[in-house]
C-alpha positions as CSV (number, residue, x, y, z in Angstrom):
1,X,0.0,0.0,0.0
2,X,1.3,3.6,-0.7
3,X,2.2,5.7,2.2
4,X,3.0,9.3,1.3
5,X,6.7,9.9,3.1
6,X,5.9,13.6,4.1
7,X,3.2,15.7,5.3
8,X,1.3,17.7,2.2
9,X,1.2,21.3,2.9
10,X,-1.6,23.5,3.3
11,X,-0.2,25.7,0.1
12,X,0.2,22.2,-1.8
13,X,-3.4,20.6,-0.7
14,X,-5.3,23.9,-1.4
15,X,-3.9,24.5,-4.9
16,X,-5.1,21.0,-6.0
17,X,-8.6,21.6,-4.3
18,X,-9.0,25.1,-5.6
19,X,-9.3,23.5,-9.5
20,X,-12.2,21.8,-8.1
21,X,-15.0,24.6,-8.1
22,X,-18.5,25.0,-9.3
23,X,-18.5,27.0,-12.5
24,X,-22.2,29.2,-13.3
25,X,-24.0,27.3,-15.7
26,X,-24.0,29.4,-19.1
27,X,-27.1,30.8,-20.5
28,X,-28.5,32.1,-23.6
29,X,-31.6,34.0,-24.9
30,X,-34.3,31.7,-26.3
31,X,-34.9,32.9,-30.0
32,X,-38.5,32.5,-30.1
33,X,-39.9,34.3,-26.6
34,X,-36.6,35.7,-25.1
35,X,-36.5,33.7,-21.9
36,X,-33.4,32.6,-20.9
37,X,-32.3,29.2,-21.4
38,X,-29.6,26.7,-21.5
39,X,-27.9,26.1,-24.8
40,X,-28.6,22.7,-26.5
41,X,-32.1,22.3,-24.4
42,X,-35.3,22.9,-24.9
43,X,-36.8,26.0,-23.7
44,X,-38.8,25.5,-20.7
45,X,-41.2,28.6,-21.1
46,X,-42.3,27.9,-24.9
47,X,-41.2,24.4,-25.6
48,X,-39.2,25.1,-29.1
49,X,-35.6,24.2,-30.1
50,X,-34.0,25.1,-33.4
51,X,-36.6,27.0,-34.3
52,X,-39.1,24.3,-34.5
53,X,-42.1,23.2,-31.9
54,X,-40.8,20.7,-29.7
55,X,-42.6,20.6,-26.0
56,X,-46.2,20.9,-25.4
57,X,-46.2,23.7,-22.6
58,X,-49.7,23.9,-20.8
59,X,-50.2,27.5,-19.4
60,X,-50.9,27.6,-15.6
């Protein structure tokens, strides 16, 4: 079994943990109704994506 031979520094464990963060998902306009969405899904207000009807959306 591998056993390290010296302690890992603070400076040392912190730079390998701070690559490991939670990035803001991106988010684009949705062509058809202007709501913001995700790229590459479906808009959740009018159902559409690439420019064609997708998603039947009921209204509340």
């Amino acid at each position: 079994m591998a056993v390290p031979k010296k302690k890992v520094s603070k400076q040392r464990r912190r730079k390998r943990r701070g690559a490991m963060k939670a990035e803001v998902p991106t988010v684009n306009r949705c062509p058809k109704c202007g709501d913001p969405k995700i790229p590459h899904r479906v808009c959740p207000t009018c159902g559409t994506y690439g420019g064609r009807q997708v998603l039947e959306v009921e209204e509340i």
